[in-house]
C-alpha positions in Angstrom: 3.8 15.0 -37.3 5.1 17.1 -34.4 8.0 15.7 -32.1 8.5 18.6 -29.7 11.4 19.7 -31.6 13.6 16.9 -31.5 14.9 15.2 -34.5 15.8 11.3 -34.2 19.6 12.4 -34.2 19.3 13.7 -30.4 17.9 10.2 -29.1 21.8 9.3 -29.6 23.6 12.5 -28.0 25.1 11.2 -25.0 25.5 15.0 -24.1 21.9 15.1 -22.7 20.1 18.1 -24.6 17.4 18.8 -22.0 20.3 19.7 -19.0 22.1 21.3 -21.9 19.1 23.8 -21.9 18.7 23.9 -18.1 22.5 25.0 -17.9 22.8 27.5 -20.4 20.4 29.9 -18.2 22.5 30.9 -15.6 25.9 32.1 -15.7 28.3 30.8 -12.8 31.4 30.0 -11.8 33.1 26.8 -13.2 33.4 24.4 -10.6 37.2 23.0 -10.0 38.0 19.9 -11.4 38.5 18.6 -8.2 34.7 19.4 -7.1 33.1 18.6 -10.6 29.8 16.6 -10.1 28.3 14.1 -12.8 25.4 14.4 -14.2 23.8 11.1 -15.3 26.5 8.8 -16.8 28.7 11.8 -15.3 30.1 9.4 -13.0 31.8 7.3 -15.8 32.4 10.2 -17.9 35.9 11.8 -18.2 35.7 15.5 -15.6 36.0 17.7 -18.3 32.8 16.6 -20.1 30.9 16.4 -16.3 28.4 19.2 -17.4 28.4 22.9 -14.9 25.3 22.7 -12.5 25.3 26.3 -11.1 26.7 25.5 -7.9 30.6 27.7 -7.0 32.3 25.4 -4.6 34.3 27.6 -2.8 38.1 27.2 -1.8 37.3 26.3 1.5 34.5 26.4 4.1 34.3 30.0 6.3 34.6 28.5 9.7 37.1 25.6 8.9 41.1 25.3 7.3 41.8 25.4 4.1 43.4 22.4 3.7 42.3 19.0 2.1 42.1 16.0 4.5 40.9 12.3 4.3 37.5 11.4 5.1 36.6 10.9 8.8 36.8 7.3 10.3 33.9 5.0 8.9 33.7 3.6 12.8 34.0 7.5 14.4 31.5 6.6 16.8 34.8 4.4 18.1 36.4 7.9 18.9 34.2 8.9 21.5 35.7 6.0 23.3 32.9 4.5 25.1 32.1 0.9 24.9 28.7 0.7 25.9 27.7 3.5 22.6 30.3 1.2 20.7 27.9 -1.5 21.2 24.8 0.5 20.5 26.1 1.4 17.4 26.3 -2.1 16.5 23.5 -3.5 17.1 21.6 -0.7 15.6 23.3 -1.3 12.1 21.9 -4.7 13.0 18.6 -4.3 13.8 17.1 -0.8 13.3 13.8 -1.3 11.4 14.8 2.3 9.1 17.8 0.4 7.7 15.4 -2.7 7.3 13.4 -0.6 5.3 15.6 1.0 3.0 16.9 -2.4 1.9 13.8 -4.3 1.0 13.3 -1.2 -1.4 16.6 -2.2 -2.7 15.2 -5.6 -3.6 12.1 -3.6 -4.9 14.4 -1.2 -7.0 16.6 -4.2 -7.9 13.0 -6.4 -9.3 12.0 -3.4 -11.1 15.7 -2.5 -13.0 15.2 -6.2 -14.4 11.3 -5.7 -15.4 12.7 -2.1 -17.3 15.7 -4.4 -18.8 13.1 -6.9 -20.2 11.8 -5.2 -23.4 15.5 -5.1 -24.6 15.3 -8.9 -25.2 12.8 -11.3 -27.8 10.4 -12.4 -25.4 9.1 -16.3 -26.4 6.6 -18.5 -25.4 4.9 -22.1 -26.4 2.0 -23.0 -26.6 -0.2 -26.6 -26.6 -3.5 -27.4 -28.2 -5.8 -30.1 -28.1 -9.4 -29.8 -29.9 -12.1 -32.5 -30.6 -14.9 -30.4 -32.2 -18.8 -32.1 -33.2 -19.9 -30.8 -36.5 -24.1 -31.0 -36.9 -25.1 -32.8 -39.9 -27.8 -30.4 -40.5 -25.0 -28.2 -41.5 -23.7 -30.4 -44.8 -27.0 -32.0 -45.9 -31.0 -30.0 -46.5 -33.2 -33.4 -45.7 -32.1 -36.3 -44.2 -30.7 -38.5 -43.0 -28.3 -36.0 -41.2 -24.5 -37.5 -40.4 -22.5 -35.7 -38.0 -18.7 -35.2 -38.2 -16.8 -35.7 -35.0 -12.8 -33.8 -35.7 -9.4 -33.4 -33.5 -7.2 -30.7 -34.0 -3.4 -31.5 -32.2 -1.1 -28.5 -32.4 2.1 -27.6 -31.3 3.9 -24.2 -31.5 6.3 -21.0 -30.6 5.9 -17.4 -30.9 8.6 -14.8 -30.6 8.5 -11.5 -30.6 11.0 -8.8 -30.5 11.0 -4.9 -30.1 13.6 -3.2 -32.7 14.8 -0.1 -30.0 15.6 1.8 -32.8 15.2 5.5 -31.0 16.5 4.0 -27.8 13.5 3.7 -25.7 13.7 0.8 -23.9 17.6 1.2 -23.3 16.8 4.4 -21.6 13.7 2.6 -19.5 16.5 -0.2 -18.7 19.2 2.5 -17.7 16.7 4.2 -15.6 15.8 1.5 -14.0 19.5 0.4 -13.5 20.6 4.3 -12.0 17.1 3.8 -9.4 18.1 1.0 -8.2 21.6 2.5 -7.5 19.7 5.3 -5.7 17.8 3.2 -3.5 21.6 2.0 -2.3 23.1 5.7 -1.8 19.7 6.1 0.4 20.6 3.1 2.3 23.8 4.6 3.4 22.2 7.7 3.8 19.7 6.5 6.4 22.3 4.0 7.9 24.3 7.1 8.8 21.3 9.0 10.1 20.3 6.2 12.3 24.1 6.0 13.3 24.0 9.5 14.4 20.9 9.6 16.2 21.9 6.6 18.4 25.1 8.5 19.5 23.7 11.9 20.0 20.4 10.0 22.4 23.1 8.4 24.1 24.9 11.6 24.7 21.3 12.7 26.2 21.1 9.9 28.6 24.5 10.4 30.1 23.5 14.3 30.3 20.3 13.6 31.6 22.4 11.0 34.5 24.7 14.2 34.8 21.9 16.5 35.9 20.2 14.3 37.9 23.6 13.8 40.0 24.2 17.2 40.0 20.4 18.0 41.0 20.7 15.4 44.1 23.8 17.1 45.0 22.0 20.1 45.1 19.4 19.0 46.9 22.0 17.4 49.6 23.5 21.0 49.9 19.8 23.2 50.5 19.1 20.6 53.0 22.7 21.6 54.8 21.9 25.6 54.2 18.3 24.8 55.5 20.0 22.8 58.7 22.3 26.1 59.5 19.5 28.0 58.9 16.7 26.6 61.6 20.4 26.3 63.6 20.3 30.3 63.6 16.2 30.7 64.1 17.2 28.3 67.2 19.5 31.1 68.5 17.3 34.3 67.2 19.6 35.3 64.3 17.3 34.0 61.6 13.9 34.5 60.6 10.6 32.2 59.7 11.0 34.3 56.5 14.9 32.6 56.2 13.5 29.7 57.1 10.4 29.6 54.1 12.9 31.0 51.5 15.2 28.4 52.0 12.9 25.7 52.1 11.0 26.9 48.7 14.7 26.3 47.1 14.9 23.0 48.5 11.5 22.2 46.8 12.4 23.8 43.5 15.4 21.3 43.4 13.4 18.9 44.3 10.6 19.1 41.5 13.4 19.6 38.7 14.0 15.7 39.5 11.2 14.4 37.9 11.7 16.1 34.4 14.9 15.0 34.1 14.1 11.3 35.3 11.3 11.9 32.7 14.3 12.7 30.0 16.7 10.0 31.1 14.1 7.1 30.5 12.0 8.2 27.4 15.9 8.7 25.8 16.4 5.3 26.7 13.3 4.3 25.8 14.3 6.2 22.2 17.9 4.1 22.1 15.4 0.8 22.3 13.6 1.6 19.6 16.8 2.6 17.4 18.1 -0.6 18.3 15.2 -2.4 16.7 14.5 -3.5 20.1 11.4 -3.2 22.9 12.6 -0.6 25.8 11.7 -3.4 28.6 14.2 -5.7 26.9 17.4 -2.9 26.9 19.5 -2.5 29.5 21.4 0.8 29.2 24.1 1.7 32.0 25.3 5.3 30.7 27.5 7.1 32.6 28.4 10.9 32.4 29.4 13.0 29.6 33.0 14.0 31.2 34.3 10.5 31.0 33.4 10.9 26.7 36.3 12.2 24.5 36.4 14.7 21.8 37.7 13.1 19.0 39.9 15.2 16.5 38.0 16.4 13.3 39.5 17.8 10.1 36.6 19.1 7.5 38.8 19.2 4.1 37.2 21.0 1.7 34.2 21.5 0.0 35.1 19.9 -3.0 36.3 16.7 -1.1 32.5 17.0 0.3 31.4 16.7 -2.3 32.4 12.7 -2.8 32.0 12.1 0.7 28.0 12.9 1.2 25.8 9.9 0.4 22.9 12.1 0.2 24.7 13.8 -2.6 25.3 10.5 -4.9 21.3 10.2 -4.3 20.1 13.4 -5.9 22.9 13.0 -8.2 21.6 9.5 -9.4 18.1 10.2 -8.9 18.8 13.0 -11.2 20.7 10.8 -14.0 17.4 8.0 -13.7 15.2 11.2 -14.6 17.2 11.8 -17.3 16.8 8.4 -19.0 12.7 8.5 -18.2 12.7 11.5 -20.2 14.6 10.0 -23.1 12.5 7.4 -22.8 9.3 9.3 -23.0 10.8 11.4 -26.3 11.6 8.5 -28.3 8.2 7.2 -27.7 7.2 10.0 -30.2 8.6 8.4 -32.7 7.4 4.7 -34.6 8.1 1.4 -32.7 9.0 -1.3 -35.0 8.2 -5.0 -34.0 8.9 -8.5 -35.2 7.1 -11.6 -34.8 7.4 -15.2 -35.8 5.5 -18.3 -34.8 6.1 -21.8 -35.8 5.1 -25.4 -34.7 3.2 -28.6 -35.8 -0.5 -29.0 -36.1 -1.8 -32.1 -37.6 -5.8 -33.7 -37.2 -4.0 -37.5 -35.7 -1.5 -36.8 -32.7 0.3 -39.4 -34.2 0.7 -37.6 -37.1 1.9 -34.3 -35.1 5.2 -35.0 -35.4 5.9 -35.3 -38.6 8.0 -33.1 -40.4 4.7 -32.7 -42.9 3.0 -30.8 -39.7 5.3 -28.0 -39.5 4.3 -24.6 -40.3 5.7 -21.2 -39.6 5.3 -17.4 -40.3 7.1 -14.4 -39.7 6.1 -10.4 -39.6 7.2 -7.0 -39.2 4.9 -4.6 -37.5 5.2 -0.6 -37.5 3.0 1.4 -35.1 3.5 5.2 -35.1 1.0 7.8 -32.6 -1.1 9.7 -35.0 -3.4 11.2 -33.0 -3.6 10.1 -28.9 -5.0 13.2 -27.8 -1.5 14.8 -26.7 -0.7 12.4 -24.2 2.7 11.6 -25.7 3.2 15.0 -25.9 2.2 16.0 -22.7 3.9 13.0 -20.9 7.1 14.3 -22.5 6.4 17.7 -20.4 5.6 16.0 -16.9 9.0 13.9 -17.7 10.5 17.3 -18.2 9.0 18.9 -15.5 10.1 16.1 -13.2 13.9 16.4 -14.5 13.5 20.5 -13.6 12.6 19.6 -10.2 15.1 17.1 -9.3 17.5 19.2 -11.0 16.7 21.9 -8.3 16.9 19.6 -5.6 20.2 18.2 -6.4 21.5 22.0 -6.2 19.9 22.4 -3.0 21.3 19.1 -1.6 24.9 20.4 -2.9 24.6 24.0 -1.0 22.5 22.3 2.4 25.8 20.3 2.3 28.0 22.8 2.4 25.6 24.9 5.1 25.8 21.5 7.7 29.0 21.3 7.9 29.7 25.2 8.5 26.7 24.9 11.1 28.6 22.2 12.5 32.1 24.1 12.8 30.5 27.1 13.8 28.4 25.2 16.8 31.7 22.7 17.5 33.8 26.4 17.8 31.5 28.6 19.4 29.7 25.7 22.2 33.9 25.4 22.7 34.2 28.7 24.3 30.4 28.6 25.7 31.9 25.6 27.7 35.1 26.9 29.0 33.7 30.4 29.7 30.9 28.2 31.5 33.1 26.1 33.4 34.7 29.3 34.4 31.7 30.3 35.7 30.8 27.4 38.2 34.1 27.0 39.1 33.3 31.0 40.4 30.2 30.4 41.8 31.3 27.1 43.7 33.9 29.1 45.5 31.6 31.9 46.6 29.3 29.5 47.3 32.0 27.7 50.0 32.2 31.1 51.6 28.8 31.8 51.9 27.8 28.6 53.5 30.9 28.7 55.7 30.3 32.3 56.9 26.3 31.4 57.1 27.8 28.5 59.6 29.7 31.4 61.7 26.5 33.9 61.4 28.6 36.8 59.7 26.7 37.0 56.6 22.6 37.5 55.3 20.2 35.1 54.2 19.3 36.9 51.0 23.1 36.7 50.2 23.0 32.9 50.9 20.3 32.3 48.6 21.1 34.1 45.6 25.0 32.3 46.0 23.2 29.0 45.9 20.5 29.8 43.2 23.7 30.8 41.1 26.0 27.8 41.4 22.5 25.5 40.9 22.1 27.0 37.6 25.1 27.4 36.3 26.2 23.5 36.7 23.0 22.6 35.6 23.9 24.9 32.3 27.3 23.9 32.2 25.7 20.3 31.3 23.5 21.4 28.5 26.4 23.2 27.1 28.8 20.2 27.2 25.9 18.1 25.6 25.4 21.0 22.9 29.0 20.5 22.3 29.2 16.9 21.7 26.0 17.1 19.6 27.9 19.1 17.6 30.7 17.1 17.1 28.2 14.4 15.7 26.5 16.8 13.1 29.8 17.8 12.0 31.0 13.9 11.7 27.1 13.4 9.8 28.1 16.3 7.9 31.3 15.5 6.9 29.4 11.7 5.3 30.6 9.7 8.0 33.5 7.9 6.1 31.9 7.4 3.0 33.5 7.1 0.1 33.9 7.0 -3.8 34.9 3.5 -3.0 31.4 3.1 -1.1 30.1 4.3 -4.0 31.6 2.4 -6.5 30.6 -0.3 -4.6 27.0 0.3 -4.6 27.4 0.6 -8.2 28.4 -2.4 -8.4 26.4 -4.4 -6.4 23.6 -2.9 -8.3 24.9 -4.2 -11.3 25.7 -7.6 -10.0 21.7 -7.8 -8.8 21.0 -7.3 -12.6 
């Protein structure tokens, strides 16, 4: 018989032969002990025996120190010092329906670890009977007369039965099951800190989209003084109808912008509801402006620190190690399954007899099944096991480098929409003061319409881009806290662990 290679020695190697295989292709840097990643059990193992996954953690990330620092603040939301998102923040950990989700497939993952841990124990049961039976007479006599026999049947009994896991097969279903349920905690925390994120970056949009409309009535408020001055000089002779149209086609282009952005200000509300777990009609969201928000001081660490700080990370990790143990499972199922079974009671034809120590019986067996021919789909279940393991082994790597790529997009965007903002603050704060000369000259007559209207168009824009910048900023800052894990720990995980094992 053919076992795909495998001798019943290797259903005991704890070193896991198929990643063994998937290693030895490639040829890459050993990862510092401080960044090594388990595998598996990897996460009790010793970090010298955490097998190399093909993934270099660099020293440190390109756009960020060095240097190693603690996680970031599991309440950084708290940093941005605004009670109102504070609250938000709350209430969403509370009642977003995402988070809802992800923990009723806890209790699903949890019901299912202890279905896979049932075949390592004798399952029993007990059973009743009660039979009155009418035996024809034609049956015991050829002529008559023909008698018929009336008989009761009481019984009693138990049966057991127990699975010997000899290759390990059922312990690696349980484990599985076990390292699942674990996962569907790591993606708990993953989607908590998603939803987290997603309610401080729409409230960042509301107060930007409350900036711009201020800034867009203020806008408005000064065309309609430059239109005043202008009808002011057609009064006199100095201006044209020509002025006079220009103008009032930049009062109406302020004008329609309004709309859009009262468009943006309540469907983000309308999106902080829903994040809330709530109905918009029933949320009351005051905002404010995005000046009156701090930037909070961020450290990044380094990459190997990231590497315990990213729930997403402990997800593929574990999702990985539950793989593993499928396919175990599915190679020792190559191999014979070996079963005992016993049954016992008291069956007697007078219940009153049934109790007697007379009406006792009992009988034991030992059964051996071993797949002899099934068509291959032993072997070819051993293969999609495989294949499955190959694939999440892949997309652990990729969450490991998408890791490292967030939180240099983060730096990069936090550093570079920095400067956008001071070089764009330096800009309005040029084209506000040319614009108080042209509207006071356009007051004494000494200067041109087209002048006027260009000076205006210019300091409209660039405040109005000055608050999608800020915004971009701050958004940043988020990605780079998301990034960074947002506080979570080895001591979150550890946790998780062990809640998962207290569920069992």
């Amino acid at each position: 018989m053919e076992t795909g290679g495998m001798v019943p020695g290797e259903l005991h190697d704890p070193a896991r032969p198929h990643l063994a295989r998937l290693t030895a292709r490639f040829s890459f840097p050993r990862l510092c002990s401080a960044a090594a990643v388990a595998l598996g059990l990897g996460a009790c193992l010793p970090a010298d025996q955490r097998p190399d996954i093909g993934v270099a953690v660099t020293p440190g990330f390109a756009a960020g120190e060095k240097r190693p620092a603690a996680p970031v603040a599991t309440d950084w939301p708290r940093l941005f010092r605004s009670a109102e998102l504070t609250r938000l923040v709350e209430q969403a950990g509370d009642g977003n329906f995402d988070i809802a989700v992800a923990v009723a497939r806890i209790r699903q993952a949890d019901a299912q670890s202890r279905v896979a841990s049932s075949s390592l124990y004798p399952s029993l049961s007990g059973s009743g009977d009660a039979q009155r039976s009418l035996r024809p007479g034609t049956l015991g006599a050829r002529r008559p007369p023909f008698n018929e026999s009336v008989g009761n049947s009481f019984s009693l009994g138990l049966s057991a039965s127990y699975e010997l896991d000899f290759w390990g097969r059922n312990r690696a279903t349980s484990d599985a099951g076990r390292l699942a349920a674990q996962a569907t905690r790591f993606d708990r925390d993953v989607v908590a800190l998603t939803t987290v994120s997603n309610v401080v970056t729409t409230y960042f949009q509301v107060l930007a989209a409350q900036d711009r409309l201020r800034i867009a009535n203020d806008n408005i408020a000064a065309a309609e003084r430059i239109l005043k001055a202008i009808r002011a000089r057609l009064d006199v002779g100095t201006a044209t109808q020509l002025d006079v149209a220009q103008q009032e086609s930049v009062l109406a282009q302020q004008k329609a912008s309004v709309p859009s952005l009262e468009l943006s200000l309540r469907q983000a509300k309308v999106t902080l509801a829903v994040l809330i777990g709530e109905t918009p009609a029933t949320v009351a969201v005051r905002g404010g402006s995005l000046n009156a928000i701090t930037v909070p001081p961020i450290r990044p660490g380094l990459p190997s620190q990231l590497l315990q700080r990213r729930p997403d990370i402990a997800e593929a990790e574990t999702r990985l190690t539950a793989q593993e143990a499928t396919l175990y499972a599915a190679r020792a199922a190559l191999f014979p399954s070996i079963t005992l079974t016993g049954q016992g009671g008291l069956e007697s034809a007078l219940l009153k007899n049934l109790l007697r120590p007379d009406a006792a019986f009992a009988q034991a067996a030992a059964g051996l099944v071993q797949p002899i021919l099934d068509g291959g789909r032993l072997r070819a279940q051993v293969e999609l096991e495989r294949g499955s393991a190959d694939e999440l082994l892949a997309t652990y790597r990729k969450t490991i480098v998408q890791a490292f790529a967030d939180v240099e997009n983060a730096l990069i965007a936090v550093r570079e929409n920095t400067r956008h903002e001071r070089l764009q603050g330096e800009t309005v704060a040029a084209a506000r003061r040319a614009y108080a000369i042209t509207e006071q000259r356009l007051r004494e007559g000494t200067i041109d319409i087209v002048t006027v209207l260009n000076t205006q168009q210019t300091l409209f824009q660039a405040q109005d881009q000055l608050l999608q910048v800020r915004l971009q900023k701050l958004t940043a800052y988020v990605e780079l806290f998301k990034a960074l894990g947002g506080g979570w720990t080895q001591a979150d995980r550890q946790a998780a662990i062990l809640d998962a094992e207290a569920a069992r």
